[in-house]
C-alpha positions as CSV (number, residue, x, y, z in Angstrom):
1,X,90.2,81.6,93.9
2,X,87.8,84.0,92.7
3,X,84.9,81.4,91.0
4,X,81.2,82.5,89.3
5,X,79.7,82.4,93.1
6,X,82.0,84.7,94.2
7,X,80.9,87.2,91.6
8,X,77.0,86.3,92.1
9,X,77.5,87.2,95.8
10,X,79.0,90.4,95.3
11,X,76.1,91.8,93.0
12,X,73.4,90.6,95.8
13,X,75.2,92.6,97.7
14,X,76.3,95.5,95.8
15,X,79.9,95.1,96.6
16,X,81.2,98.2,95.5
17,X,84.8,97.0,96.5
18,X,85.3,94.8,93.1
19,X,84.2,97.5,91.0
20,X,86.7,97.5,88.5
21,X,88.0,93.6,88.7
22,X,84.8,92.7,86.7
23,X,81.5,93.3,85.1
24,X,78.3,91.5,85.1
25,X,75.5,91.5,82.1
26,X,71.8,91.2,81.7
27,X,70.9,89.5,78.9
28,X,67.1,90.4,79.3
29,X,68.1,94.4,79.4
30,X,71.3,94.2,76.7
31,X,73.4,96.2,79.4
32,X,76.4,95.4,81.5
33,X,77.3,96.9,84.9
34,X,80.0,96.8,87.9
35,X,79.0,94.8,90.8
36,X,78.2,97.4,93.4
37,X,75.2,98.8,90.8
38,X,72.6,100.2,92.7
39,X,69.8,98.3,90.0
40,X,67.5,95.8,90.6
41,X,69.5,92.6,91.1
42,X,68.3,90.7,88.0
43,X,67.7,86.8,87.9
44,X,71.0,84.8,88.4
45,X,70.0,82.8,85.1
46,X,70.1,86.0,82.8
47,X,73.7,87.1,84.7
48,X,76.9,86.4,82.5
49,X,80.1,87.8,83.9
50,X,83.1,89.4,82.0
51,X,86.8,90.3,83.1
52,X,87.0,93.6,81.3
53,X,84.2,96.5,79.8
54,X,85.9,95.2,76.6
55,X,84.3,91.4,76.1
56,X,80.9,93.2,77.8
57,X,81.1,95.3,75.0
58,X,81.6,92.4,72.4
59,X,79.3,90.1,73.9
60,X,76.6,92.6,72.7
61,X,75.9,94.3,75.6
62,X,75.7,98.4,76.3
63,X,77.1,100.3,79.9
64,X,74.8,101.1,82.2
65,X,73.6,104.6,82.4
66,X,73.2,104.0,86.1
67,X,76.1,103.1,87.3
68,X,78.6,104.0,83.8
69,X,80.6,100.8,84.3
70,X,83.2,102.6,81.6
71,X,84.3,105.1,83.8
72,X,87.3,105.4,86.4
73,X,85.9,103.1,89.3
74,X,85.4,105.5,92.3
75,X,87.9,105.2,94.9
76,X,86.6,103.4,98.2
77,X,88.0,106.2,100.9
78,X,89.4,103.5,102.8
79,X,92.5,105.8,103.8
80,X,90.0,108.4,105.5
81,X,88.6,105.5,107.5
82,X,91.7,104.4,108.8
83,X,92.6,107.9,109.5
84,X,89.4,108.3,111.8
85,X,90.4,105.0,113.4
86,X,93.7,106.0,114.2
87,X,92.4,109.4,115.3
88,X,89.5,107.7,117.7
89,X,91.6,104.3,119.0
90,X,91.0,105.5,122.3
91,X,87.2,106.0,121.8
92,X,85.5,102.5,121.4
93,X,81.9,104.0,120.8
94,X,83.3,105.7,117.6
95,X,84.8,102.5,116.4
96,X,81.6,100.7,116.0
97,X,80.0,99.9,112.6
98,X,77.4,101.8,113.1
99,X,79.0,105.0,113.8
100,X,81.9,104.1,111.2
101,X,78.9,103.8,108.6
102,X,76.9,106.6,109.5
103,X,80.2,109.0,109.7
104,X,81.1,107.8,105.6
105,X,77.4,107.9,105.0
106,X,77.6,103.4,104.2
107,X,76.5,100.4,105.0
108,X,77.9,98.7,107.9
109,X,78.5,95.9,105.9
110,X,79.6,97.7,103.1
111,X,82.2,99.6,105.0
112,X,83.0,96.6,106.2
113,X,83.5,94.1,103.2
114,X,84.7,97.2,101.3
115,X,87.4,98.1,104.1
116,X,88.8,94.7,104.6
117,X,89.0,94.5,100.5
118,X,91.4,97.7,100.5
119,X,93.1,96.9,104.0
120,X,93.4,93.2,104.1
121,X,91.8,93.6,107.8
122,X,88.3,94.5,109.8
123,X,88.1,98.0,110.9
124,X,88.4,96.1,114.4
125,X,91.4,94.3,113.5
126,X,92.7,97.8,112.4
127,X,91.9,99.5,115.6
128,X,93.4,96.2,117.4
129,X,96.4,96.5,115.7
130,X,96.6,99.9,116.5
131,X,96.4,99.1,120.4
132,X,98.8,96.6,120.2
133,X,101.4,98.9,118.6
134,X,100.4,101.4,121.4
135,X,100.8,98.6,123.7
136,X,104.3,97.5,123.0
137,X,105.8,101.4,123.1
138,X,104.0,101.8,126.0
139,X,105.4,98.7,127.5
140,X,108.7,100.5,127.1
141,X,107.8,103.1,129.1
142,X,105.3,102.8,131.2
143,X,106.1,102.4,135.0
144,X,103.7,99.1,135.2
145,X,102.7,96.7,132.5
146,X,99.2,97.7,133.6
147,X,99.5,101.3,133.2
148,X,100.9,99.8,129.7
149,X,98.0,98.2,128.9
150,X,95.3,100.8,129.5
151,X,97.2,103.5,128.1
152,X,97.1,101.7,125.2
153,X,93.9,101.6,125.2
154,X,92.6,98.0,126.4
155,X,89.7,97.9,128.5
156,X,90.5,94.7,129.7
157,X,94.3,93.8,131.8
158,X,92.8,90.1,131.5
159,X,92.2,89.7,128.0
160,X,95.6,90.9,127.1
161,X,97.1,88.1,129.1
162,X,94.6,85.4,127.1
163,X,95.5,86.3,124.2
164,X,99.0,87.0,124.6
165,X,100.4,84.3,122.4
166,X,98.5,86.2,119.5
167,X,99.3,89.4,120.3
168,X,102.9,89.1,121.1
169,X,104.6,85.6,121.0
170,X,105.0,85.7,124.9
171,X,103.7,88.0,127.9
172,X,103.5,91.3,128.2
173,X,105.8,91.0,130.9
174,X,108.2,89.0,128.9
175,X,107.9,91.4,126.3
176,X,109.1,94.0,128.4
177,X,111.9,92.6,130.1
178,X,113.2,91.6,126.4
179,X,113.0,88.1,126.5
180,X,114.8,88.2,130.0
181,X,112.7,85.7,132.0
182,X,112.5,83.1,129.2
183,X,114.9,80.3,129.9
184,X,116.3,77.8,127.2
185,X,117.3,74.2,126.9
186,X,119.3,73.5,123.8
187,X,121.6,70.6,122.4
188,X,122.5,70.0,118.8
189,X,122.9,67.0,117.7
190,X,124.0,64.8,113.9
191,X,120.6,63.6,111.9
192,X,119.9,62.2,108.7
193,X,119.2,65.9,107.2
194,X,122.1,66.9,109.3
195,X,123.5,69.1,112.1
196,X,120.2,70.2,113.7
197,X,120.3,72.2,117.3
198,X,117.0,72.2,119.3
199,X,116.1,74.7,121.6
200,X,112.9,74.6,124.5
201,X,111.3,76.3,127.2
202,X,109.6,74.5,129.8
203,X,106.7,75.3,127.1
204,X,108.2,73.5,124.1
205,X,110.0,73.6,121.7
206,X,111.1,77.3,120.7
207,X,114.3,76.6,118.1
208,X,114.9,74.1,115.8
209,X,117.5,74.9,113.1
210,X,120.0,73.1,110.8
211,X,123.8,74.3,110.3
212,X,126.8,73.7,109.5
213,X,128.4,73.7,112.9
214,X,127.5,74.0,116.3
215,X,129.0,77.3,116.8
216,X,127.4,78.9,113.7
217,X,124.1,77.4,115.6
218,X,124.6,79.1,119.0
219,X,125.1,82.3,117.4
220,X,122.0,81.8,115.6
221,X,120.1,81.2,119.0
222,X,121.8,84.1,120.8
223,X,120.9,86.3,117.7
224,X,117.1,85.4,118.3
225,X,116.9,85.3,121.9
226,X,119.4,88.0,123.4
227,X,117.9,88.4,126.9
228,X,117.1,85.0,126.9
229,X,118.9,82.7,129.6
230,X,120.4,79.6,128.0
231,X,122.1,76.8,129.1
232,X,123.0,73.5,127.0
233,X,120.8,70.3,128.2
234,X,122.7,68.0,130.1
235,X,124.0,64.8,128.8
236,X,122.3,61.8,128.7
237,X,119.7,63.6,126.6
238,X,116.3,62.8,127.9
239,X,114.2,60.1,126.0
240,X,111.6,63.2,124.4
241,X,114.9,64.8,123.0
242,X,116.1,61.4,121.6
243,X,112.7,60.7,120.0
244,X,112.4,64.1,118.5
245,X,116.0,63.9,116.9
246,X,115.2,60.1,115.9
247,X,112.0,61.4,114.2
248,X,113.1,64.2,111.8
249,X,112.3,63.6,108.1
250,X,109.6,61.0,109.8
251,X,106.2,61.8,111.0
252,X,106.5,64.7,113.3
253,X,103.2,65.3,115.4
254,X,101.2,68.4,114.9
255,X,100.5,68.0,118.3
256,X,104.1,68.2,119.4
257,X,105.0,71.4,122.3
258,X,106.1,74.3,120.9
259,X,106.9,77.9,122.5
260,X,106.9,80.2,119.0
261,X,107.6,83.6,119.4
262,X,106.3,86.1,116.5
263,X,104.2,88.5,115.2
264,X,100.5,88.0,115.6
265,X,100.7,87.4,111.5
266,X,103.3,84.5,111.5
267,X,102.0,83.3,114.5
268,X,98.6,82.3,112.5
269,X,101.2,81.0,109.9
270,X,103.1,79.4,111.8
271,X,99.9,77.2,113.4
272,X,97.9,76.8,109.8
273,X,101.2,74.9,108.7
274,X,101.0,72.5,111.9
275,X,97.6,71.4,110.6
276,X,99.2,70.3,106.9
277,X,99.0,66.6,106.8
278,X,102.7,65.0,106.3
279,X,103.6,64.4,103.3
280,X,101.2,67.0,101.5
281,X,101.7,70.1,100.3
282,X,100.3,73.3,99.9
283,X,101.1,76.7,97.8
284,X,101.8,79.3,99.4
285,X,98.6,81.4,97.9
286,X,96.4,78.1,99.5
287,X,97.7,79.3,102.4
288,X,96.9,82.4,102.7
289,X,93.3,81.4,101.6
290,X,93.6,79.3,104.5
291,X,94.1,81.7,107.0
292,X,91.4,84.1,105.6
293,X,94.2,86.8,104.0
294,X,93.9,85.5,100.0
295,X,96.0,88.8,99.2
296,X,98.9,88.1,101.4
297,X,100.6,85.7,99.7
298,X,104.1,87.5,99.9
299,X,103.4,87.5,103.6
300,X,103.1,84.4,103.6
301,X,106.6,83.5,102.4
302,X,108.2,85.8,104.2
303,X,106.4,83.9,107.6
304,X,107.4,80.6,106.4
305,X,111.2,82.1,105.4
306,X,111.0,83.7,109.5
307,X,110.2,80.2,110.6
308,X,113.0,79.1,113.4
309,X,111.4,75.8,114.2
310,X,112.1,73.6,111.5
311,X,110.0,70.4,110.5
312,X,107.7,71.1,114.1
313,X,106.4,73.7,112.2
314,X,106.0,72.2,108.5
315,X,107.2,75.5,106.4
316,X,108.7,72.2,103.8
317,X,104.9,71.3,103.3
318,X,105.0,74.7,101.2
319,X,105.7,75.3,97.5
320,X,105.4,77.8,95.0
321,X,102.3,77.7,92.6
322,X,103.8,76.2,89.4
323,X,104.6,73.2,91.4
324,X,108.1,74.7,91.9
325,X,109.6,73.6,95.6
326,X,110.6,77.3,96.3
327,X,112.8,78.8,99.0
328,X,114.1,76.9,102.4
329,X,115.6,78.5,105.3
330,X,117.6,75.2,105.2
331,X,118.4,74.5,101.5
332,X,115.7,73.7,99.1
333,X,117.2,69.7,99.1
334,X,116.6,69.4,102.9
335,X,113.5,70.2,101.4
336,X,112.9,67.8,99.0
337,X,114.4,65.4,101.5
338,X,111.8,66.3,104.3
339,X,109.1,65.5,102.0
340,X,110.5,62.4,99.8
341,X,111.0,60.9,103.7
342,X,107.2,61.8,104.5
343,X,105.8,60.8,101.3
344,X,107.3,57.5,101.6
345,X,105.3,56.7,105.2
346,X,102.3,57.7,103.6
C-alpha cells in the first residue's frame, strides 16, 4: 500500500515515475508540484500530499511554473529502453546502468526505479528474461545444451544449472528432452476432502490434486507431464505416503519435499505461499507485495489457479481483498474446509 512515506521518498528522490498518481504542496511557497520536480526538496513538515491537481488547487495552492504539474505527465520512454535491451542482450557492457543512463541521458537510479515502475522488472531482470527465452528455443535446437546456453547469451554453463529451478522448473536437460527423464510415483487415495492422487519424484512431491475419480486423475497427470515416465506406487504405501494422506486438512509442513515445475514467476509464488502460517490467510494483492511485484496481482491468481500441488503448496491460504474466499482449483468448499480444519489446530 502506497502510505505518506512512500510519497516523501519519491520527492527526495525526484521519482519521476509517479508523476501523475499524485502531487505534493509547499505550504511555505503556496505551490504544488509532481514528485520528480527538479526544486529544492522543501522541509518534510511544510509537505502535504494530494491525489489529484484538483484538491491542490482547493487547498489553496498554485502549479508550479517549474515543473507545470497541470500538464500531460511526460511519458517515461520505457519502451525505447527495452528496445535497446532487446537489441544489445548479447552485449553485457551495454546493459549496465551506467551506459543504460548515459544512452537516455538519466540517472542510473532513475532509469532504474522509473523502469521497473513501467515494467514491473529491473533492466537486468529484463535482459535475463530475455536470455532465458533465448535459452529455451535454443534448447530446441541447438546440438548441445551448452551450445544452448551460450548462444543464448549466458556467460556462465554453471550458473544456469544453479539456478535452474528458477529459471525453468527442472534442468536444462530435462527441459529439452520434454520432461523425458523425470520419473513419477503416484497413488490416489480416499481423504476427508476427498479423492486426492499424489504424485513424486525422487525430489518430492510434484502433483497433488483432488477429483472425482481416479481415471479423471491420471489423465490430469498425463496432461501435465507427457514425457514424463510414471508408474503407480506399489502397495503397501510407504509410511511418508500414509502420513501425508493422514495429514491433509491438518498441519502440513512448509518444510515438506516438493519437485514444482513452472515458470520462474509461479515458481516465486508457489514458495511465498509455503511460508504462510496454517491457518492464516493472505490476499492475493499481500502477496504480490510479498514477493516484491505490488502490480501483479492478477498474476498472482492466475499462479495460485496454475498450482498442481494442492495444500503442500497453500494456494487455500489465499483470498480475495473484500474478505471474499475466491477461486479454488478444487472447489471453493474444499477451501473453506482446508482452512476451518487448520484454524481449529491453531
Amino acid at each position: 500500500m502506497i502510505t505518506e512515506d512512500t510519497y516523501w521518498q519519491a520527492v527526495q528522490h525526484r521519482d519521476a515515475s509517479l508523476d501523475g498518481q499524485f502531487f505534493y504542496g509547499v505550504l511555505t511557497t503556496g505551490v504544488f508540484c509532481r514528485p520528480g520536480c527538479a526544486a529544492r526538496t522543501p522541509l518534510r513538515k511544510n509537505v502535504r500530499f494530494y491525489e489529484t491537481s484538483d484538491e491542490a488547487q482547493a487547498a489553496g495552492l498554485r502549479a508550479c511554473q517549474r515543473c507545470n504539474p497541470l500538464s500531460a505527465a511526460p511519458p517515461f520512454r520505457a519502451r525505447q529502453v527495452a528496445a535497446y535491451i532487446r537489441r544489445n542482450a548479447e552485449n553485457p557492457q551495454a546493459l549496465k546502468l551506467s551506459e543504460l543512463g548515459r544512452q537516455f541521458q538519466l540517472s542510473p537510479f532513475h532509469l532504474q526505479r522509473t523502469f521497473k515502475a513501467a515494467l514491473g522488472v529491473t533492466p537486468r531482470q529484463y535482459a535475463e528474461a530475455l536470455r532465458l527465452d533465448a535459452l529455451k528455443e535454443d534448447l530446441r535446437t541447438a546440438q548441445t545444451v551448452t551450445d544452448a546456453i551460450y548462444s543464448a547469451g549466458f556467460q556462465s554453463s554453471s550458473r544456469v544449472y544453479t539456478e535452474a529451478d528458477a529459471r525453468l522448473g527442472m534442468t536444462p536437460k530435462q527441459y529439452r528432452s520434454g520432461g523425458a527423464a523425470i520419473e513419477i510415483s503416484y497413488a490416489a487415495a480416499q481423504t476427508p476432502l476427498g479423492l486426492v492422487m499424489i504424485g513424486a519424484t525422487d525430489r518430492g512431491l510434484c502433483f497433488v490434486e483432488f477429483g472425482s475419480s481416479e481415471t479423471e486423475l491420471l489423465e490430469a497427470l498425463e496432461r501435465e507431464f507427457p514425457a514424463a515416465k510414471k508408474e503407480p506406487m506399489r502397495k503397501p504405501y510407504g509410511d511418508a505416503f500414509m502420513q501425508w494422506m493422514n495429514g491433509l486438512g491438518k498441519r502440513v509442513s512448509s518444510q515438506t519435499a516438493v519437485d514444482l515445475y513452472g515458470t520462474a514467476f509461479q515458481l516465486k509464488v508457489w514458495r511465498y505461499l509455503q511460508s504462510i502460517p496454517p491457518g492464516s490467510v493472505q490476499t492475493y494483492k499481500e502477496v504480490a507485495e510479498g514477493i516484491g511485484h505490488s502490480k501483479a496481482v492478477r498474476a498472482v491468481a492466475s499462479a495460485c489457479a496454475a498450482n498442481r500441488v494442492a495444500v503442500a503448496v497453500p494456494c487455500h491460504r489465499v483470498i480475495r481483498g473484500d474478505g471474499g474466499a475466491g477461486g479454488y482449483r478444487w472447489g471453493v468448499e474444499r477451501k473453506r474446509a482446508l482452512l476451518d480444519a487448520e484454524r481449529r489446530l491453531l
